[in-house]
C-alpha positions as CSV (number, residue, x, y, z in Angstrom):
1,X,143.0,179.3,33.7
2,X,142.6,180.6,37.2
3,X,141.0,178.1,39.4
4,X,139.8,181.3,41.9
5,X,136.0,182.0,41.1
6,X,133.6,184.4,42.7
7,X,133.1,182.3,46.5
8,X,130.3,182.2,49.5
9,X,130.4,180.5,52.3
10,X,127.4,180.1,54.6
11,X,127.7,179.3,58.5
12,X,125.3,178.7,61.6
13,X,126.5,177.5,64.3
14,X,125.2,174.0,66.0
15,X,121.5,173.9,67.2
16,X,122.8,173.1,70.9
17,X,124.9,175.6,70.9
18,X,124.6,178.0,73.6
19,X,124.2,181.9,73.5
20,X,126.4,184.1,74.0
21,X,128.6,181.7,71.2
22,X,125.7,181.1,68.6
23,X,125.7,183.3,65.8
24,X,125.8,182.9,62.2
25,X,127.6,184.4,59.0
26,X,128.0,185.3,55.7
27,X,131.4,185.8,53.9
28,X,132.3,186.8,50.0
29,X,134.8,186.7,48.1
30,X,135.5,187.8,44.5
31,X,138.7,188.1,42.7
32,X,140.1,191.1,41.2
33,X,142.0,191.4,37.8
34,X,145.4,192.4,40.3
35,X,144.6,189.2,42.4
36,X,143.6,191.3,45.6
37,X,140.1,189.9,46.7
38,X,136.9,191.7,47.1
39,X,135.8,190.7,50.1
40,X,132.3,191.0,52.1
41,X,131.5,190.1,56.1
42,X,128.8,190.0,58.4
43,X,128.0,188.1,61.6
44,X,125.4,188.3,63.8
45,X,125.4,186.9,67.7
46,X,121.7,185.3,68.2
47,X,119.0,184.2,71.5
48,X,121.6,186.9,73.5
49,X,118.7,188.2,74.8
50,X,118.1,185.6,77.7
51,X,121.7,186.9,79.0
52,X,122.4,190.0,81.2
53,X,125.4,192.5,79.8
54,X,127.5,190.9,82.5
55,X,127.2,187.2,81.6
56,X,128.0,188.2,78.1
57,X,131.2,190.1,79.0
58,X,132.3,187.4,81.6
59,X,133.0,185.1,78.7
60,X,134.8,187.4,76.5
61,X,132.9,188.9,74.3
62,X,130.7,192.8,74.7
63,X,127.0,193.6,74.6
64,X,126.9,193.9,70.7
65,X,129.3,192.4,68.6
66,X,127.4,192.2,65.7
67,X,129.9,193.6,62.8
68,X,129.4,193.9,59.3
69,X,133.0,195.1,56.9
70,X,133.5,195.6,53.3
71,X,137.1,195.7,51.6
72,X,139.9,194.1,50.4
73,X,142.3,191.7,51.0
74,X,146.2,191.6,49.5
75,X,147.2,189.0,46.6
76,X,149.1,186.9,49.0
77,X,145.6,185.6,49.9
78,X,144.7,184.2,46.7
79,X,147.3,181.5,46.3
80,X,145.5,179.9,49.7
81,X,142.5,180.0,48.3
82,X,143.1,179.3,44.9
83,X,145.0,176.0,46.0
84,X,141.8,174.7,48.0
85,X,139.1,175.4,45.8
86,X,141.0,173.4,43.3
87,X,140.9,170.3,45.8
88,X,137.3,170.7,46.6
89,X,134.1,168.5,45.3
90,X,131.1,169.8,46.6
91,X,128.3,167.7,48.3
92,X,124.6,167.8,48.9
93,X,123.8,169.9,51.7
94,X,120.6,169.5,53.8
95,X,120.2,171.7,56.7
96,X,117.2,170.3,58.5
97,X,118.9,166.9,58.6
98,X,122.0,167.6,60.4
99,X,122.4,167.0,64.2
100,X,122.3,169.1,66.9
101,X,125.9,169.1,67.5
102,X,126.5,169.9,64.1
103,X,127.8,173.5,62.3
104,X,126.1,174.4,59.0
105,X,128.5,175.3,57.0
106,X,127.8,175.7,52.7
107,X,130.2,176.9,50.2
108,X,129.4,178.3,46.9
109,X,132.1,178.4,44.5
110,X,130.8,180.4,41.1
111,X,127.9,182.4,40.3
112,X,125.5,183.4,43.1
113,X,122.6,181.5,41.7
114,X,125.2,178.0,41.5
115,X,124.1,175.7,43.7
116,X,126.0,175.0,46.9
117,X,126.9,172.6,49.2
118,X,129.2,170.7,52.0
119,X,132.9,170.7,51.3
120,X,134.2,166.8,51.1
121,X,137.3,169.2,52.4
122,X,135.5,171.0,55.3
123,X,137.9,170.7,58.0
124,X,140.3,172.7,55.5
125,X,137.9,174.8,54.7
126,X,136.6,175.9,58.3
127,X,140.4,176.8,59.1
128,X,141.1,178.6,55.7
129,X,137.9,180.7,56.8
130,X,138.9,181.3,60.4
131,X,142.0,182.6,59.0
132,X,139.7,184.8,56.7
133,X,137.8,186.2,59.4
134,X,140.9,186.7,61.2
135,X,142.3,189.3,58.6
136,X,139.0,190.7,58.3
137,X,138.9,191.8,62.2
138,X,142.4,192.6,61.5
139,X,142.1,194.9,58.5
140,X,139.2,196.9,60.2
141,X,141.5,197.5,62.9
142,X,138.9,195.7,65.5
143,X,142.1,193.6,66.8
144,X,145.4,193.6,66.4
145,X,147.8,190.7,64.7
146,X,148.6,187.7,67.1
147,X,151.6,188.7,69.2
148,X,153.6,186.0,72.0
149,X,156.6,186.8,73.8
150,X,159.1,183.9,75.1
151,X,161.5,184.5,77.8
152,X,163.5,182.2,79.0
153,X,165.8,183.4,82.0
154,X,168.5,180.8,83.4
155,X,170.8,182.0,85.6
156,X,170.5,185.6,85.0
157,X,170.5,185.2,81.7
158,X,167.5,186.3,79.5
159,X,166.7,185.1,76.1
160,X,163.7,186.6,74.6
161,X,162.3,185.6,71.4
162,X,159.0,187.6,70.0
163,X,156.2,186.3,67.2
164,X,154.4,188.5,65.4
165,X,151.9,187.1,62.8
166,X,149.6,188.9,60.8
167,X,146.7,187.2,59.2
168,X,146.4,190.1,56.6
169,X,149.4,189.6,55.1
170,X,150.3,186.0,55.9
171,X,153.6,187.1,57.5
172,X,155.2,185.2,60.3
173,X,157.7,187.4,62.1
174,X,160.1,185.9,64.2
175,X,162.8,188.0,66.4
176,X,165.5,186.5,68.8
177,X,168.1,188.7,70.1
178,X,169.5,190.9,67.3
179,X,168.2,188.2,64.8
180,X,164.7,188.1,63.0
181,X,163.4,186.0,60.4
182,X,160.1,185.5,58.3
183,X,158.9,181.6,59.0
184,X,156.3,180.2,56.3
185,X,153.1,180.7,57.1
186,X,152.1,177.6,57.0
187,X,153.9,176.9,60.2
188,X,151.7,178.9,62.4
189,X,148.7,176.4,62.2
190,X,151.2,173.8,64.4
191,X,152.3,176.1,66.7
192,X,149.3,177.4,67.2
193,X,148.1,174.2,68.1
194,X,150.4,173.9,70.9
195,X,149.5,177.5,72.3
196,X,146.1,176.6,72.6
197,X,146.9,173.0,73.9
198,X,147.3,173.7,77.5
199,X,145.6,175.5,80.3
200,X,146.1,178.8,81.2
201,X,145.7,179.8,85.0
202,X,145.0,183.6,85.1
203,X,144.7,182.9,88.8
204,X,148.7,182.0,88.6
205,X,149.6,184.4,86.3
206,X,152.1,187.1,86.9
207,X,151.7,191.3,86.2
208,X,155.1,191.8,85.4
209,X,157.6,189.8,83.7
210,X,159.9,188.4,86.8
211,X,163.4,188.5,87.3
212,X,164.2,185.0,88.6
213,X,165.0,182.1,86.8
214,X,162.2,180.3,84.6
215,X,159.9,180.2,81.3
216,X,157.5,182.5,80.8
217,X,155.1,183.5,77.9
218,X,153.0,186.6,77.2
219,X,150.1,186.7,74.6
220,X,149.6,190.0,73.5
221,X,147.8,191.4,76.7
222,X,149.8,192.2,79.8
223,X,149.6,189.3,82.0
224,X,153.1,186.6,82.4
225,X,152.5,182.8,82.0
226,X,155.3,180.8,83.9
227,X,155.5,177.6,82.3
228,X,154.8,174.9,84.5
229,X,152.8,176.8,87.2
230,X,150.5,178.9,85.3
231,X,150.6,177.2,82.0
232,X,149.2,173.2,82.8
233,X,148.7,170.2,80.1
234,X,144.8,170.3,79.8
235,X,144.3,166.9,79.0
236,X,146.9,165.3,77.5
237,X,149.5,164.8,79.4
238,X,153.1,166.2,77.9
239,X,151.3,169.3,76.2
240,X,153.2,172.1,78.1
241,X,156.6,169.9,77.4
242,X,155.7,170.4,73.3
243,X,154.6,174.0,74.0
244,X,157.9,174.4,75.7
245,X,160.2,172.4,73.0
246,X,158.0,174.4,70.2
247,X,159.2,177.7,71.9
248,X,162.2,176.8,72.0
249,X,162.8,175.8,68.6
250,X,161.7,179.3,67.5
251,X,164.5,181.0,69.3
252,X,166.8,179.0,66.8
C-alpha cells in the first residue's frame, strides 16, 4: 500500500524573529493516481510595515514578496516523501507553549480534519520542505535552478567544472571538461553544506573571472569568489579547505 497520503504542513516563524524574515506558510500536497503531486503554496512576509522599501531590499528580499502557486510537481518527488512519512510519528503540538526562539512548525499527514502535530523527525522534515519550496519558486519560474562554477587555473592552465541542480526534478548535473555526469541527489545536501559554510566578501570579490593563477567560484550571479581572499572560514576554522577539497572532488 502506498505509504504517500494527502499532507499539510504548517509554519510560523519564531516569535523573536525579526521582520523583514518573519512570515508564515502553508504547503499541500496530494498524490495523483500517476505519482505526480498536487501541490498548493502560500507565504506571507508579516510586521514589514515598521521597515522602509530600502531596509527591506538591503537584505535581499523586495517590497512584496508575498506569493501564492498552484501545480504540480514530477513523480521523482514522491519517492522523498513517501520514504519520510513512513519514518514519522507524530507528536502533540502546542503552539502557545513553545519559546520564543522557536519555529512552529505542524504536519498533517491524512485527511484535512486528522489531527496534526510535531514531527519526532523534524529536522528531516524542515529540509525535505525547503527543498519543496525550492521547486515550487522554481516551477513558477520566480528563480532559476542552483548553478556554481569552479575554476581552477594553475599555470595557465584552466579546469572548469560547472553544477547545475534543479530542485524540480531532483537532477544533479555535473560537467568537467568534455565530461558530464548525473550525481545522486542526495549528495547535494553535503555539498551544499560546505557552500554555505564560509564567508563570502562581496567587498573582495571580482567582476570578471581573472586570468592569473588561483581558485575561484561563481554562484549563479555574476560576481568571482577567489578562494582564500574573498571566500573566508566563518567560524570554524578549515571550512574553505573542505569547500576547496569538495570542489575538487567534483571535477573527478
Amino acid at each position: 500500500m502506498d505509504a504517500l497520503q494527502n499532507l499539510q504542513i504548517r509554519f510560523q516563524s519564531a516569535a523573536e524573529m525579526p521582520p523583514p524574515y518573519t512570515h508564515f506558510y502553508t504547503l499541500t500536497v496530494r498524490p495523483l493516481p500517476d505519482r505526480q503531486l498536487e501541490v498548493a503554496f502560500s507565504i506571507t512576509y508579516t510586521d514589514r510595515d515598521e521597515l522602509d522599501a530600502d531596509e527591506i531590499i538591503a537584505e535581499g528580499f523586495t517590497a512584496d514578496d508575498d506569493f501564492d502557486w498552484k501545480g504540480k510537481l514530477p513523480a521523482v518527488w514522491h519517492p522523498a516523501l513517501e520514504s519520510l512519512v513512513s519514518k514519522t510519528r507524530l507528536q502533540p503540538l502546542r503552539a502557545d507553549r513553545l519559546p520564543n526562539d522557536r519555529d512552529f512548525f505542524e504536519l498533517t499527514i491524512g485527511a484535512e480534519n486528522d489531527k496534526g502535530g510535531q514531527p519526532a523527525n523534524q529536522p528531516d522534515w524542515q529540509y525535505l520542505t525547503q527543498e519543496l519550496i525550492q521547486a515550487i519558486y522554481e516551477a513558477a519560474g520566480r528563480e532559476r535552478p542552483f548553478e556554481l562554477t569552479f575554476v581552477d587555473i594553475q599555470r595557465g592552465t584552466t579546469a572548469e567544472t560547472q553544477l547545475t541542480a534543479s530542485f524540480v526534478k531532483r537532477e544533479l548535473l555535473v560537467k568537467s571538461g568534455q565530461r558530464s555526469k548525473n550525481l545522486p541527489w542526495a549528495e547535494l545536501q553535503p555539498l551544499m553544506s560546505e557552500v554555505y559554510g564560509v564567508q563570502y566578501l562581496y567587498e573582495e570579490a571580482l567582476p570578471k573571472l581573472p586570468k592569473r593563477d588561483g581558485q575561484f567560484l561563481n554562484l549563479g550571479e555574476e560576481l568571482w569568489f577567489e578562494l582564500g581572499r574573498a571566500v573566508v572560514d566563518l567560524d570554524e576554522p578549515g571550512a574553505v579547505a573542505r569547500l576547496r577539497k569538495a570542489l575538487r572532488r567534483l571535477a573527478e
